[in-house]
C-alpha positions in Angstrom: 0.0 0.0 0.0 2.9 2.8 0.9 4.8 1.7 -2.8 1.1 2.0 -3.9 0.3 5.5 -2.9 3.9 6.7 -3.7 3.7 5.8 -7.3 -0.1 7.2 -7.3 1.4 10.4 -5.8 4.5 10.5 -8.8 1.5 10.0 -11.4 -0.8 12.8 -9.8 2.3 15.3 -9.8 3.1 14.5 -12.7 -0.3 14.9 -14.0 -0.4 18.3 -12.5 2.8 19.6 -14.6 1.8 18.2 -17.7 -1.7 20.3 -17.0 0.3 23.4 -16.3 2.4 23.4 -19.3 -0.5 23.3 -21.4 -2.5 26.0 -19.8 0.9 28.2 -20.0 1.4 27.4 -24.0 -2.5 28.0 -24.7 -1.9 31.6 -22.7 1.1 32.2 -25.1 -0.7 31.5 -27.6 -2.8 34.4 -26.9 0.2 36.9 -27.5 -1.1 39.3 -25.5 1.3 42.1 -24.2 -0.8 42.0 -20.8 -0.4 38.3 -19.8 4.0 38.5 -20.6 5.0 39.6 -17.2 2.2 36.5 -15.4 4.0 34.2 -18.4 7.6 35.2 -17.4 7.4 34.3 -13.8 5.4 31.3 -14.4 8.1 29.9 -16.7 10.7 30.3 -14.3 9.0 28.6 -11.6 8.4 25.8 -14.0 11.9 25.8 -14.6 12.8 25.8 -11.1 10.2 22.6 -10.6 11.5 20.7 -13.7 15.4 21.1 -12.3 14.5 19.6 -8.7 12.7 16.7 -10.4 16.1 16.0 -12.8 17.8 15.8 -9.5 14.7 13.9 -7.7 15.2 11.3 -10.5 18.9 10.9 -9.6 17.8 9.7 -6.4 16.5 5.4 -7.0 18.5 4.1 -4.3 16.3 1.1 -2.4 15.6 4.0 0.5 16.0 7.2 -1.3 12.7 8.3 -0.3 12.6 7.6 3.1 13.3 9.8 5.7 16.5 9.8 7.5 17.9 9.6 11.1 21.1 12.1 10.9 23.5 11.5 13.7 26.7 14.5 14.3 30.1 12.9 16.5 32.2 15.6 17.3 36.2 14.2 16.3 39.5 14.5 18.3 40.6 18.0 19.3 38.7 18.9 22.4 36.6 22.2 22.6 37.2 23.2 18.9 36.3 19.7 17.3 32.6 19.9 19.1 32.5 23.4 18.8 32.7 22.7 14.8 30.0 19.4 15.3 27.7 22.3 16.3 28.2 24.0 13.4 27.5 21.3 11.2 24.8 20.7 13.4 23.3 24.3 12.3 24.6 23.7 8.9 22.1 21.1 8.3 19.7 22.4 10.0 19.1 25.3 7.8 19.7 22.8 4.8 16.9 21.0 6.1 14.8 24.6 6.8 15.1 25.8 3.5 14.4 22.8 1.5 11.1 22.0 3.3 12.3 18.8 5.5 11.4 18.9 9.3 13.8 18.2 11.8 13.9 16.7 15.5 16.1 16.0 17.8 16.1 12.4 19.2 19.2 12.7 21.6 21.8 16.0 22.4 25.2 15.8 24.3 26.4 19.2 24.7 29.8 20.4 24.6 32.4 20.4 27.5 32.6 24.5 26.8 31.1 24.9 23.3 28.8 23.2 20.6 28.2 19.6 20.8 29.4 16.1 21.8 26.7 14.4 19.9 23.2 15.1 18.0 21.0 12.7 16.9 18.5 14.1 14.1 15.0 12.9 13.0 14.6 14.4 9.2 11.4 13.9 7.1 10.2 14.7 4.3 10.1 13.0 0.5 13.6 11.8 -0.3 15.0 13.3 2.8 17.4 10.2 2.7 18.4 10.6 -1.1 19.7 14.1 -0.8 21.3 13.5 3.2 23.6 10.4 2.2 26.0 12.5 0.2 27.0 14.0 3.6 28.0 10.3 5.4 31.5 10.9 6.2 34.3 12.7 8.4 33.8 16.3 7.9 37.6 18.5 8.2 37.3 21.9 9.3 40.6 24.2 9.4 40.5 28.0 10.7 42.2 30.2 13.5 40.6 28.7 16.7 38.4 31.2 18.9 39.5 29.0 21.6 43.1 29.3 21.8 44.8 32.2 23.5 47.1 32.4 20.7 44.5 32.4 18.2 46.5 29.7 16.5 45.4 27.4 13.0 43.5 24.0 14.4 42.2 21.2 12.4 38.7 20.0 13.7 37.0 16.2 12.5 33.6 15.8 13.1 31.8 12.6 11.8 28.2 12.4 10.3 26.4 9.2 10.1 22.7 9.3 7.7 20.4 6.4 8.1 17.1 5.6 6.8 14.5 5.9 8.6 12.6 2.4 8.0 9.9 0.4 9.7 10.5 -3.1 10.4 8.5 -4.3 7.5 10.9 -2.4 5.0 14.0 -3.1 6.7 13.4 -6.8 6.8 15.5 -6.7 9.8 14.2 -9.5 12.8 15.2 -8.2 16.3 14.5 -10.7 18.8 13.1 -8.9 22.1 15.6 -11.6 24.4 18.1 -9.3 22.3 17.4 -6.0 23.5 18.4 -4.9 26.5 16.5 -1.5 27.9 17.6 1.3 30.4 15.5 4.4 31.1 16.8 7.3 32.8 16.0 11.2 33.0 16.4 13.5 30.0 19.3 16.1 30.7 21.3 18.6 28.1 19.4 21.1 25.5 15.9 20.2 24.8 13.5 23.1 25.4 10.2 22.3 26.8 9.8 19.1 24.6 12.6 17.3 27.1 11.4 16.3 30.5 13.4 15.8 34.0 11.3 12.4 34.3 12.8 8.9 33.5 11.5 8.9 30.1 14.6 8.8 28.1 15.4 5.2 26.6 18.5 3.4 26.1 18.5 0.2 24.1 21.6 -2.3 23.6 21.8 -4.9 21.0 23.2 -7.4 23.1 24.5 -9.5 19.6 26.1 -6.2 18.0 26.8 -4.3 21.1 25.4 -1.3 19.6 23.6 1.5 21.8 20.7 3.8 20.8 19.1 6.8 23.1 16.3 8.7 22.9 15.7 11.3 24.8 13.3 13.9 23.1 9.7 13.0 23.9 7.4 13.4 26.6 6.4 9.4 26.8 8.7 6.4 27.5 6.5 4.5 24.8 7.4 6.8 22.2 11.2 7.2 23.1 11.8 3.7 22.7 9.5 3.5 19.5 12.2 6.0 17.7 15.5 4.6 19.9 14.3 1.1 17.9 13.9 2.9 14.6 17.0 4.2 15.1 18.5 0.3 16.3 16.6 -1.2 12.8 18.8 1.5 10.4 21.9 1.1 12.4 21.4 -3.2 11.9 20.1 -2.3 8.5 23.8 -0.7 8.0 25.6 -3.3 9.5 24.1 -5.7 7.1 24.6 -3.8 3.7 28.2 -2.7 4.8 28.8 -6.8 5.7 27.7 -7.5 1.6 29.4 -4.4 0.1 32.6 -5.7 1.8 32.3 -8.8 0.7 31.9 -7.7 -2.9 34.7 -6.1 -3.1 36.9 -8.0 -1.3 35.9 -10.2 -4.6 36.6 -8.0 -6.9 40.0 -7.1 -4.8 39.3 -3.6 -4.3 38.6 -3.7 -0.6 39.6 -0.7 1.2 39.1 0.0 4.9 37.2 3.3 6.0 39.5 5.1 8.2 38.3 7.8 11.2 40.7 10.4 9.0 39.8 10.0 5.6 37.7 12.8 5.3 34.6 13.3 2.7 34.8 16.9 2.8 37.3 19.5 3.9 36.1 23.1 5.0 39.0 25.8 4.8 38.2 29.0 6.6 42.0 30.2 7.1 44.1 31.1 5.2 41.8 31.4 2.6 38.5 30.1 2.4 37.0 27.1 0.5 34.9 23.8 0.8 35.6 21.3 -1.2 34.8 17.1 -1.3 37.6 15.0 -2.0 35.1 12.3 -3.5 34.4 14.5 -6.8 36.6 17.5 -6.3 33.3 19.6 -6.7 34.5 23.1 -4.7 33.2 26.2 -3.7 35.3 29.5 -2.8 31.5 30.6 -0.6 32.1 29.0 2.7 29.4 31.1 4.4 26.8 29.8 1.9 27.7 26.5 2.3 27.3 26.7 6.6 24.3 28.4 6.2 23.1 25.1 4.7 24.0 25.9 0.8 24.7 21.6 0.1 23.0 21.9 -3.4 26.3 21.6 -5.6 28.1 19.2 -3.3 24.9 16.7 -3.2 24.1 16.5 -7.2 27.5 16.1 -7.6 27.5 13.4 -5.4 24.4 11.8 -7.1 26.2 11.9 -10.6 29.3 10.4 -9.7 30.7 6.8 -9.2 30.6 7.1 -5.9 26.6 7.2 -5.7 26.1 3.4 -5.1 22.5 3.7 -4.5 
């Protein structure tokens, strides 16, 4: 039923466009002086439609359309390191803002003096996976540190980690309940109102994997521990297609172990400034655009590269 209404949904939009472009070229054909200004800007919001569906259709990956569950690790290198997490943090944030995705936050871990530890991020939206797994990766960020006295160059990491966002159906993923293992405590770093000081945050361990999941952002127990296992399906989900990719290409010999340091992406603010991604060389001299949540150029290239597995 959910492939079902998703294609039905693809068919109405498309529908809908095919509609428009005919009522535009009938007004046209009018040629009337009166109706070019209405014409103009119509045109270039078709124009603007028909370029985010050529890079919609770059996105057929088995869980392109699903949402995502964005996670932010600050790196080595102390107060600068998860003062630059927070940044990203904000960086994607406003992505998300401005492209129409809502955002929230499952689990926070502030920062000794600044920014973040850790963020765990709830994204929705149509493809909110498809355009967010460009960004999986360690993330490099060198400028003059605010933080040192002698307001010396540093070299920040910060690791970001998209999942999709899958119900157990979809995922095809069996978790056995003797395999869970559940801790609640009380909520505690930034929140707002949304975070309470009751034992409603969850913690769930995969006793088989040893992997950890918390939730800490709604009012209820019950509906922690319903996103803390959404979260524990996409990180097994992971697990499982990292397992076959390795195993393919330990075949074909061109197995190559992911390493903390090998950045994705390296952002340059000193001494001059520039982002660019070291997976295809796309670059960008406007580093304020690009942490104000300007990921356009760096995504589609992304998508039409080799490195787009699907």
């Amino acid at each position: 039923m959910k492939s079902v209404s998703t294609l039905r949904d693809d068919v109405e939009s498309w529908g809908k466009l095919k509609q428009h472009i005919h009522d535009l070229t009938e007004l046209a054909r009018l040629d009337d002086e009166t109706l070019r200004g209405d014409l103009e800007k119509e045109i270039a919001d078709l124009e603007i439609d028909l370029e985010k569906r050529a890079f919609a259709a770059m996105l057929s990956g088995a869980y392109d359309r699903d949402d995502a569950i964005l996670a932010i690790h600050a790196g080595a290198g102390g107060t600068d390191s998860q003062d630059w997490a927070g940044m990203i943090e904000r960086m994607y944030l406003r992505w998300a803002e401005d492209n129409g995705f809502k955002t929230d936050i499952l689990d926070f871990t502030p920062g000794e003096e600044a920014g973040i530890k850790s963020v765990t991020i709830a994204v929705s939206g149509a493809y909110a996976f498809g355009y967010l797994r460009s960004e999986k990766g360690v993330h490099r960020l060198v400028r003059l540190s605010p933080f040192d006295a002698a307001h010396r160059r540093h070299t920040s990491f910060a690791l970001v980690e998209v999942l999709p966002q899958v119900s157990m159906e979809d995922a095809d993923i069996d978790i056995a309940p003797g395999d869970i293992k559940m801790d609640v405590f009380r909520s505690s770093g930034a929140g707002g109102q949304n975070v309470q000081k009751n034992a409603t945050a969850v913690r769930l361990t995969h006793i088989p994997t040893g992997i950890v999941v918390t939730c800490q952002n709604e009012r209820s127990q019950s509906q922690n521990r319903e996103f803390a296992m959404s979260i524990l399906r996409a990180r097994l989900l992971e697990l499982r297609t990292a397992e076959k990719d390795e195993e393919r290409a330990i075949l074909r010999g061109e197995y190559t172990k992911a390493e903390w340091g090998s950045q994705i992406r390296s952002y340059v603010l000193h001494p001059y400034q520039m982002v660019k991604d070291h997976r295809t060389e796309h670059e960008t001299g406007n580093t304020q655009a690009v942490l104000d949540g300007d990921l356009r150029g760096f995504m589609e290239s992304f998508l039409k590269s080799p490195f787009n597995k699907g």
